[in-house]
C-alpha positions as CSV (number, residue, x, y, z in Angstrom):
1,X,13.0,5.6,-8.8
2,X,14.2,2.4,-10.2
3,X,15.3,-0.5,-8.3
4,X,18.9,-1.6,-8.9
5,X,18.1,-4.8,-7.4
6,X,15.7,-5.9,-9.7
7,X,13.3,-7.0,-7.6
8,X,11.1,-5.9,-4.1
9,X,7.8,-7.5,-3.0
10,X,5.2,-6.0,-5.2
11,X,2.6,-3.8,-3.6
12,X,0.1,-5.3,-2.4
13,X,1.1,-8.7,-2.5
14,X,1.1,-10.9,0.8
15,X,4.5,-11.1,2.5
16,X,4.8,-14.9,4.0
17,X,6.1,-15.4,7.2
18,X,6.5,-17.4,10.3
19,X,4.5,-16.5,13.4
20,X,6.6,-16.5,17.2
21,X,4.4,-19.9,17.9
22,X,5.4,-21.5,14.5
23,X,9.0,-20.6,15.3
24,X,8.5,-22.2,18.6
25,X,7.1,-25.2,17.8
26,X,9.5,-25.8,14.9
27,X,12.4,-25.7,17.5
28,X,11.1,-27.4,19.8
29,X,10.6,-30.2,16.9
30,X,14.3,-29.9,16.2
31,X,15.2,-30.1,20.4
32,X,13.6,-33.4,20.0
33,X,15.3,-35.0,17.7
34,X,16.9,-38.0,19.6
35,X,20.2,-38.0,17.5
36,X,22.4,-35.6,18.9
37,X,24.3,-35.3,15.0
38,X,21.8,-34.4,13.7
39,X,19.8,-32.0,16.7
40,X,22.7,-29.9,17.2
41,X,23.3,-29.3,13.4
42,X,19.9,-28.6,13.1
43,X,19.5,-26.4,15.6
44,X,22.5,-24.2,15.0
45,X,22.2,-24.1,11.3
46,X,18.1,-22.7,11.4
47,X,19.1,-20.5,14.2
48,X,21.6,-19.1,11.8
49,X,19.1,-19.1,9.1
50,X,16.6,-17.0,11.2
51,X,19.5,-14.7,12.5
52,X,20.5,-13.2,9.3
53,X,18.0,-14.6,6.9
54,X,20.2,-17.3,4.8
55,X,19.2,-17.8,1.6
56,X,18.9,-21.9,1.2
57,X,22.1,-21.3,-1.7
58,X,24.0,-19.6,1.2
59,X,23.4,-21.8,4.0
60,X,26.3,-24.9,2.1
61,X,28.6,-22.3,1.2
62,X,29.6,-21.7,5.1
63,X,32.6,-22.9,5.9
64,X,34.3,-23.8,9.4
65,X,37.3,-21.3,9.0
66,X,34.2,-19.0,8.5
67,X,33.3,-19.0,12.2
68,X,35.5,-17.4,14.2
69,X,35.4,-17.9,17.8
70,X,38.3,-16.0,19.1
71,X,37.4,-12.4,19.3
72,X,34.6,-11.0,21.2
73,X,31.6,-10.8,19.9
74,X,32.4,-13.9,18.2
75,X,32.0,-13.4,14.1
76,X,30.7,-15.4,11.0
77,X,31.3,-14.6,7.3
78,X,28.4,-15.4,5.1
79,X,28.9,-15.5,1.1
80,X,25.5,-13.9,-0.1
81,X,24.6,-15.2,-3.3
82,X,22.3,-13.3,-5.6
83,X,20.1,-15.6,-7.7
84,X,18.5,-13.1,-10.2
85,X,20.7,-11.3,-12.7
86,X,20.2,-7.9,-13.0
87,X,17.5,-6.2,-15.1
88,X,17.0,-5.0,-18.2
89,X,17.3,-1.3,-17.0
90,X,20.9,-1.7,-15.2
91,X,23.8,-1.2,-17.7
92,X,24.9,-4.9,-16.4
93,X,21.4,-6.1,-17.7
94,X,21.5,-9.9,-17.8
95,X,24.7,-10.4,-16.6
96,X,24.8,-12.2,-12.9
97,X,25.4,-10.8,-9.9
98,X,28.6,-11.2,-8.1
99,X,29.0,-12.7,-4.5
100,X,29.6,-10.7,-1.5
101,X,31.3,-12.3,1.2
102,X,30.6,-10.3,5.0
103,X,31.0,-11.0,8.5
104,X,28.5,-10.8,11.0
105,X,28.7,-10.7,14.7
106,X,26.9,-13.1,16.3
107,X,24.6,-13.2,19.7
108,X,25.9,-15.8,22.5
109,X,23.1,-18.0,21.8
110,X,24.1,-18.2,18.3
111,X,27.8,-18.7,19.6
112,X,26.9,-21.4,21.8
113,X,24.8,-23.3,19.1
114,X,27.4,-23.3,16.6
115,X,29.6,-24.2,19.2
116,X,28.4,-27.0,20.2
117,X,27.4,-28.2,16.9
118,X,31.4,-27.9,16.1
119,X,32.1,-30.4,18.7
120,X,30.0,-32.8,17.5
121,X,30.9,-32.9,14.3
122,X,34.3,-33.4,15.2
123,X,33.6,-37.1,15.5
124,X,32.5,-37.1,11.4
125,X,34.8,-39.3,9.5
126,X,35.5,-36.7,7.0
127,X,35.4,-33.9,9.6
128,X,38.9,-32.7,8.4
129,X,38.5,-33.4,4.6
130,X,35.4,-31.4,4.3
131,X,35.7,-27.7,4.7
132,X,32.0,-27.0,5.4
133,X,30.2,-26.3,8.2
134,X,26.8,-28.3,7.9
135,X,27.3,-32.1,6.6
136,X,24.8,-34.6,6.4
137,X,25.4,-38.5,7.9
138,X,26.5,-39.3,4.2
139,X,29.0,-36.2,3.6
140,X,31.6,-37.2,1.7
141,X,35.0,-35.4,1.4
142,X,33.5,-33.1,-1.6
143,X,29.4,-33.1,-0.6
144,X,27.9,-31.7,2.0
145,X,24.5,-29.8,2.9
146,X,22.3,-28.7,-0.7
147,X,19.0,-26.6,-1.2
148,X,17.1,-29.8,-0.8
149,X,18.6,-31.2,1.9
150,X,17.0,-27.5,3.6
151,X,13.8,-28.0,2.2
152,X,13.4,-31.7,3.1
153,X,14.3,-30.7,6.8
154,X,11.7,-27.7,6.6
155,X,9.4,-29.8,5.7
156,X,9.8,-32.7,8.3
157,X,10.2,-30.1,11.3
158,X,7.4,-28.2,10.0
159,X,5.4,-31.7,10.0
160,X,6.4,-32.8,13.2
161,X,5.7,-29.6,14.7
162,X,2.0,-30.0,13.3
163,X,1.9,-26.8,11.7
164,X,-1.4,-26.0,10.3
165,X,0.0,-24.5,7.0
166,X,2.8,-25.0,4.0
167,X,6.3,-23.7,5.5
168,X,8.7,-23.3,3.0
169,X,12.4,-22.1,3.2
170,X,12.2,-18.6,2.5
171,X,9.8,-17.9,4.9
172,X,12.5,-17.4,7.3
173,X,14.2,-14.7,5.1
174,X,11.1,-13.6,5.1
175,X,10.9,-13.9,8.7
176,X,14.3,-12.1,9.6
177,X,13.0,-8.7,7.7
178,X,9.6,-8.7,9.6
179,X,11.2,-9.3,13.1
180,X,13.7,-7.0,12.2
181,X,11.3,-4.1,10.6
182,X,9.0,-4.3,13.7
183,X,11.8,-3.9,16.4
184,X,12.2,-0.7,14.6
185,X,15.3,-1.3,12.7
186,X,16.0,0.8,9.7
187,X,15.5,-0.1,6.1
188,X,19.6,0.1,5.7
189,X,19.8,-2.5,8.6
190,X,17.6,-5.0,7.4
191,X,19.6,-4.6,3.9
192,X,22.6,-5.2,5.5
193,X,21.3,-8.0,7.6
194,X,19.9,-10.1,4.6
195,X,22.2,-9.1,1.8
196,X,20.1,-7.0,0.0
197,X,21.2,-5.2,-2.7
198,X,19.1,-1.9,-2.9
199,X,17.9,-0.3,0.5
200,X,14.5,-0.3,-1.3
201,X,13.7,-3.8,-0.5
202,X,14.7,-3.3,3.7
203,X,12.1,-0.4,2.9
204,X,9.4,-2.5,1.4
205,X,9.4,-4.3,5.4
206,X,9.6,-1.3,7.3
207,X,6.8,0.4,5.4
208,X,4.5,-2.8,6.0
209,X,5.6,-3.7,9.5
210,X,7.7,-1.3,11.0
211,X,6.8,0.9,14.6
212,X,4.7,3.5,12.4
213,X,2.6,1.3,10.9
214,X,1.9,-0.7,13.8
215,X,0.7,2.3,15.5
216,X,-1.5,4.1,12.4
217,X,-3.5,0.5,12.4
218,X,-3.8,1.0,16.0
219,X,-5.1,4.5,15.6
220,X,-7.6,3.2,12.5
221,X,-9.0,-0.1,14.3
222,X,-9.5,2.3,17.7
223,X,-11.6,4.9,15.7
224,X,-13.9,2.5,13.6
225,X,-14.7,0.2,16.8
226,X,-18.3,0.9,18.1
């Protein structure tokens, strides 16, 4: 069955992610960051990142009319940007993808963090001018947050949490799909969750981490222990 997405993990091949104590630690690098500008934007922004598994591209696109704070469960629209065209055996072969914008409901703590990040960033000079979210001490009234900027602060958090191994940005997209896939959530949920565009690549995480599979490799290290 071809994949209209052009692309899953191949079998076989190692998916990356970040354990619970990595995630820890890297938060609690980001809780001690004496600068409250730049703790609370941190915090809320890789909280968000975990939550529904931002792509780095996706992350400055977010705007502050996209939160919405007045209904219950609070909401955020995320613009999913798909970086590979699609593939030589889709009729739109070559051609880019478009963007789909959704909203997602978010979880108090979530609420609270961009919440509070909100009122801090009030007090940026071009707070009004500058439609994003996430701005940097420098944001002028057109720049704010880029790719870099995320792997730069990936890195330094990842540092200052002395993490024993290379962390890189899409671990946590990564991350978001294997949480999700061993609460038990269904291939179509962690599609919908990420932006996916086939179901096959939610698939490719329940079928490596999901309930079942926890439980057969359960079964087979119980009957070959001695």
């Amino acid at each position: 069955m071809p994949n209209p997405s052009g692309w899953q993990v191949p079998e076989g091949e190692a998916i990356k992610y970040l354990s619970d104590g990595e995630l820890r630690y890297f938060f609690k690098a980001i809780d001690q960051v004496p600068n409250e500008f730049r703790r609370l934007r941190d915090r809320a922004m890789f909280q968000l990142i975990l939550a529904f598994g931002l792509r780095c591209a996706e992350v400055p696109l977010i705007k502050v009319t996209d939160f919405n704070g007045s209904i219950s469960p609070a909401q955020l629209r995320i613009t999913r940007v798909k970086l590979k065209p699609y593939p030589k055996s889709h009729p739109k072969a070559g051609q880019k993808k478009p963007r789909e914008s959704r909203w997602y409901d978010l979880s108090k703590l979530n609420e609270r963090a961009v919440r509070a990040w909100l009122k801090v960033r009030e007090q940026h000079r071009h707070a009004n001018a500058n439609p994003a979210l996430f701005l940097t001490f420098h944001s002028d009234e057109e720049h704010a947050f880029s790719t870099a900027h995320i792997y730069d602060l990936v890195r330094d958090y990842a540092e200052a949490a002395k993490l024993e191994r290379h962390i890189w940005p899409h671990m946590w997209r990564h991350t978001t799909a294997v949480k999700m896939a061993q609460a038990g959530m269904s291939a179509y949920d962690i599609m919908h969750r990420l932006g996916h565009t086939s179901v096959l690549s939610g698939q490719t995480y329940v079928n490596r981490f999901g309930p079942e599979k926890a439980a057969l490799d359960r079964k087979t290290d119980a009957a070959l222990e001695f």
